[in-house]
C-alpha positions as a LaTeX table, in Angstrom:
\begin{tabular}{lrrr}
\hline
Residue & $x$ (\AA) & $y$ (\AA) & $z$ (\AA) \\
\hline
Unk1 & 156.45 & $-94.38$ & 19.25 \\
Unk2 & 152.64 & $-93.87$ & 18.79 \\
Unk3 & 151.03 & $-97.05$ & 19.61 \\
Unk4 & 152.59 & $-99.26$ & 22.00 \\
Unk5 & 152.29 & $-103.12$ & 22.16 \\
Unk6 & 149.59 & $-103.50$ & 24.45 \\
Unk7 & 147.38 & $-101.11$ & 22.22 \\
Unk8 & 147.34 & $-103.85$ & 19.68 \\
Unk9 & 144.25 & $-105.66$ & 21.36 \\
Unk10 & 142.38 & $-103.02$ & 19.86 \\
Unk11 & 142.61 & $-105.02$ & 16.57 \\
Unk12 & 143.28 & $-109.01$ & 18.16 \\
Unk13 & 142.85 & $-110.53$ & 21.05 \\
Unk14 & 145.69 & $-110.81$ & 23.70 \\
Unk15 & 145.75 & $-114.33$ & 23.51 \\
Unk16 & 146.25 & $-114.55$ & 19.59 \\
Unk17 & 148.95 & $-112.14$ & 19.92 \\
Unk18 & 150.60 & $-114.12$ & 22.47 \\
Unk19 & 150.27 & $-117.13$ & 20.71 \\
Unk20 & 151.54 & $-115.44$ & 17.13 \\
Unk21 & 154.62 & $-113.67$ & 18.96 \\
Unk22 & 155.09 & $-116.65$ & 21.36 \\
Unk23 & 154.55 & $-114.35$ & 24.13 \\
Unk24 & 157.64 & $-111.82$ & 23.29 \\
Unk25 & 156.64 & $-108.50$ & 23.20 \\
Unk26 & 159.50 & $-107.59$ & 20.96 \\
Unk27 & 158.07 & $-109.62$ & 17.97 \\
Unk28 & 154.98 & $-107.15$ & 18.15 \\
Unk29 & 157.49 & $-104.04$ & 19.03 \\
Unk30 & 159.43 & $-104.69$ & 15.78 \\
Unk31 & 156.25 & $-105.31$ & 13.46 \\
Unk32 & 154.84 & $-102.04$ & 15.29 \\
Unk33 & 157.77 & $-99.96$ & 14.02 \\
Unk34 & 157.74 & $-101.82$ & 10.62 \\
Unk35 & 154.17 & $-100.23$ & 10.16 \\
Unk36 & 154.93 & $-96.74$ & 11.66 \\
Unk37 & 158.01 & $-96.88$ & 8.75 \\
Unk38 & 155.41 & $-98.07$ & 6.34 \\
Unk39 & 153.09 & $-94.41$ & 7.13 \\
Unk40 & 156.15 & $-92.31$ & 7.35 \\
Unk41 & 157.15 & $-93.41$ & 3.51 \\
Unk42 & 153.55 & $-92.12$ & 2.43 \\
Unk43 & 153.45 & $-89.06$ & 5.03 \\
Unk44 & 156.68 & $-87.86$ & 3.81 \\
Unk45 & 155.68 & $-83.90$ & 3.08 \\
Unk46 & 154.43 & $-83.87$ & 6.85 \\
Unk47 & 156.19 & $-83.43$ & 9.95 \\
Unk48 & 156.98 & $-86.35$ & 11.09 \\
Unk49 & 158.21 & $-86.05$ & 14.09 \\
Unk50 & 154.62 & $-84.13$ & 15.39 \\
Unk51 & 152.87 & $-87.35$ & 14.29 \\
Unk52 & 155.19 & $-90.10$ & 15.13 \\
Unk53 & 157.47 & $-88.42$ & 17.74 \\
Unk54 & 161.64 & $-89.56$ & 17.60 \\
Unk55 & 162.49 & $-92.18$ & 20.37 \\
Unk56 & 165.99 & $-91.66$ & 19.27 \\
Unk57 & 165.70 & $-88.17$ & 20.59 \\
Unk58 & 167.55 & $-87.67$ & 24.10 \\
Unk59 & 165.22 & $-87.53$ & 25.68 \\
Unk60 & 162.54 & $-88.98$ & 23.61 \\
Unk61 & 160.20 & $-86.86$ & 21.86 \\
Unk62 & 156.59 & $-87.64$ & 22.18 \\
Unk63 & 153.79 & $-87.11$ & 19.17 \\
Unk64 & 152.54 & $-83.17$ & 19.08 \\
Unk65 & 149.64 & $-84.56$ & 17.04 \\
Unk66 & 146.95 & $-86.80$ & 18.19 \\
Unk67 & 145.45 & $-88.70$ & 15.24 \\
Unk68 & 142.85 & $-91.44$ & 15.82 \\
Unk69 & 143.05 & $-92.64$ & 12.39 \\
Unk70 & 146.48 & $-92.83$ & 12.20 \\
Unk71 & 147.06 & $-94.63$ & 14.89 \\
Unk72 & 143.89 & $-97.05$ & 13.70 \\
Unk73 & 145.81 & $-97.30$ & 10.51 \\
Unk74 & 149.35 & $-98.34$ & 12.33 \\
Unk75 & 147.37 & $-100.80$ & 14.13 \\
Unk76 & 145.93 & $-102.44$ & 11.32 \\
Unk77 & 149.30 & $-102.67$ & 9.60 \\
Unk78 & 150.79 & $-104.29$ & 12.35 \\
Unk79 & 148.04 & $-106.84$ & 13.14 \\
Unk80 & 147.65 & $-107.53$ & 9.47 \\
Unk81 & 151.35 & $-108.30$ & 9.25 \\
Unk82 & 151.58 & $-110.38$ & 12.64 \\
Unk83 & 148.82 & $-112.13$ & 11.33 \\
Unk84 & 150.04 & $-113.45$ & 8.49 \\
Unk85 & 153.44 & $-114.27$ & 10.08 \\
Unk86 & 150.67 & $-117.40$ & 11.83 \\
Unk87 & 147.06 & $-116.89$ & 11.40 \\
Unk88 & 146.04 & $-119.15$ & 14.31 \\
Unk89 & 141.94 & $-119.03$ & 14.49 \\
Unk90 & 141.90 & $-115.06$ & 12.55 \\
Unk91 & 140.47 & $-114.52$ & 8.98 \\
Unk92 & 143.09 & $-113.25$ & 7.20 \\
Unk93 & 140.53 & $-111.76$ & 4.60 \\
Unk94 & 139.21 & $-109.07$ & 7.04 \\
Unk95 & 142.85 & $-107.38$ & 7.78 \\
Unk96 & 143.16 & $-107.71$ & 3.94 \\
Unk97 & 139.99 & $-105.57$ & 3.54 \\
Unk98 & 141.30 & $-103.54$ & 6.23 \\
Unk99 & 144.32 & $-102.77$ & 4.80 \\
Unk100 & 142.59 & $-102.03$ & 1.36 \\
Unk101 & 140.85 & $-99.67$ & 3.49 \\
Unk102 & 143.71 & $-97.56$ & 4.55 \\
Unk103 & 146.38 & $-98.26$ & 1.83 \\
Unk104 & 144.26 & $-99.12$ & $-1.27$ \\
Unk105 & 145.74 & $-100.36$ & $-4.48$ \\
Unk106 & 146.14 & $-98.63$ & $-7.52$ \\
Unk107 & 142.53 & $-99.14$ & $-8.91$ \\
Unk108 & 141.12 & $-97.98$ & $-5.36$ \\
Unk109 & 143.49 & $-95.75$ & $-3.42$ \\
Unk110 & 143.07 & $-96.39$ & 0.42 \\
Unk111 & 143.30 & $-93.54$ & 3.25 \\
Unk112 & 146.88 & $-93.32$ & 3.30 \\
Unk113 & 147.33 & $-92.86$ & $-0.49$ \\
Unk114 & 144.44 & $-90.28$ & $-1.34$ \\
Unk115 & 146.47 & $-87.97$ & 1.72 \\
Unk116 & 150.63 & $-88.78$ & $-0.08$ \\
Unk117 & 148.18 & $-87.90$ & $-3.37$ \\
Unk118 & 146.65 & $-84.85$ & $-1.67$ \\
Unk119 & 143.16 & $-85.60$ & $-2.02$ \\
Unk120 & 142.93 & $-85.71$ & 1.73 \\
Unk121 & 144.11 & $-83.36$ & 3.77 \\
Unk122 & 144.09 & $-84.33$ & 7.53 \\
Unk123 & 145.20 & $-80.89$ & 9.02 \\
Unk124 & 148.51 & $-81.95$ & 10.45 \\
Unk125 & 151.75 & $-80.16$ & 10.45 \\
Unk126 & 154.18 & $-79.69$ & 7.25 \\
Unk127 & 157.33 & $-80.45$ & 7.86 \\
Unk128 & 159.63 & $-77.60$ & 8.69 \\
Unk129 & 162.35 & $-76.08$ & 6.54 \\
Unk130 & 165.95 & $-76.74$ & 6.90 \\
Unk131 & 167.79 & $-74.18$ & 6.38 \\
Unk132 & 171.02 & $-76.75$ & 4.88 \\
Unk133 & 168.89 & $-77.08$ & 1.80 \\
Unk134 & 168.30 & $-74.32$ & $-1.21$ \\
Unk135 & 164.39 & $-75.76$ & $-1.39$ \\
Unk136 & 161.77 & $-74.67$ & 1.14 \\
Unk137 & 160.75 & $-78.12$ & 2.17 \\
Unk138 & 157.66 & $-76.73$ & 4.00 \\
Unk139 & 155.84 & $-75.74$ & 1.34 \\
Unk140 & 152.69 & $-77.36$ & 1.41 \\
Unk141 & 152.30 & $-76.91$ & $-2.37$ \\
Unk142 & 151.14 & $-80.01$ & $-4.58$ \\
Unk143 & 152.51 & $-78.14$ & $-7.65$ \\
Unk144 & 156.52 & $-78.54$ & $-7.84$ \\
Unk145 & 158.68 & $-77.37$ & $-10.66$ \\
Unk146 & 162.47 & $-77.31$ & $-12.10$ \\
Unk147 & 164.01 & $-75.18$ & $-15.18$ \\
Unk148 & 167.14 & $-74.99$ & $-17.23$ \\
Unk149 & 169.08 & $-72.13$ & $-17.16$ \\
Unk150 & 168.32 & $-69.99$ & $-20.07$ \\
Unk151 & 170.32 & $-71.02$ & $-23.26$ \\
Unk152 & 171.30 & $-68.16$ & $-25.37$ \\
Unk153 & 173.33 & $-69.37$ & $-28.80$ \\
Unk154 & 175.87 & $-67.30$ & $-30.28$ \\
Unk155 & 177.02 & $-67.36$ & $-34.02$ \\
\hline
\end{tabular}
């Protein structure tokens, strides 16, 4: 996992976490994965497991790829949606501008979109190929195509 519970105090205050979660760590654990899921569904042509790492992995596999940002933007998803499970004595208005900062809307594409879009490029790893598939899945290309076969008519 790339940002743990206690990292969240980067974005709120121990004591508004506790109070939102009613002290159980799991409650931010679960809305901490919730907003790593969130970035993998827009990172999905990168290699995930470099950014995120696999705690499913035996044993666990840690992140290859150390991204500030990233992590910045997983904490802002997570606080904004603890928050507004109880917004005790926190404006939600500045995790809303936060999150229009790093996910955007359709009008004004945030961080996150402007990289699935590929007008950002952050330098991180493609995801690799598998070799199960006919597609090379780590091409890095933005262009993408499919064709019919050839039809030939005969009279």
């Amino acid at each position: 996992m790339l940002v743990q519970p206690n990292e969240l105090t980067s974005e709120l205050y121990q004591e508004i976490i506790d109070e939102i979660t009613r002290s159980t760590p799991a409650e931010a654990l679960e809305q901490i994965k919730a907003a790593e899921d969130f970035c993998k569904s827009y990172l999905f042509k990168f290699d995930l497991k470099a950014l995120f790492g696999d705690d499913t992995a035996i044993p666990p596999v840690t992140p290859t790829v150390v991204d500030y940002n990233l992590k910045k933007t997983i904490k802002i998803i997570a606080s904004y949606w603890l928050v507004r499970k109880a917004n005790p004595n926190v404006s939600l208005d500045l995790f809303r501008d936060d999150w229009e900062l790093m996910i955007g809307t359709k009008e004004t594409p945030g961080w996150l979109t402007q990289i699935k879009e590929g007008y950002l490029v952050p330098g991180w790893p493609y995801r690799p190929d598998d070799p199960a598939t006919p597609e090379d899945e780590s091409e890095n290309s933005q262009v993408s195509w499919s064709s019919n076969k050839k039809r030939t008519n005969h009279f």
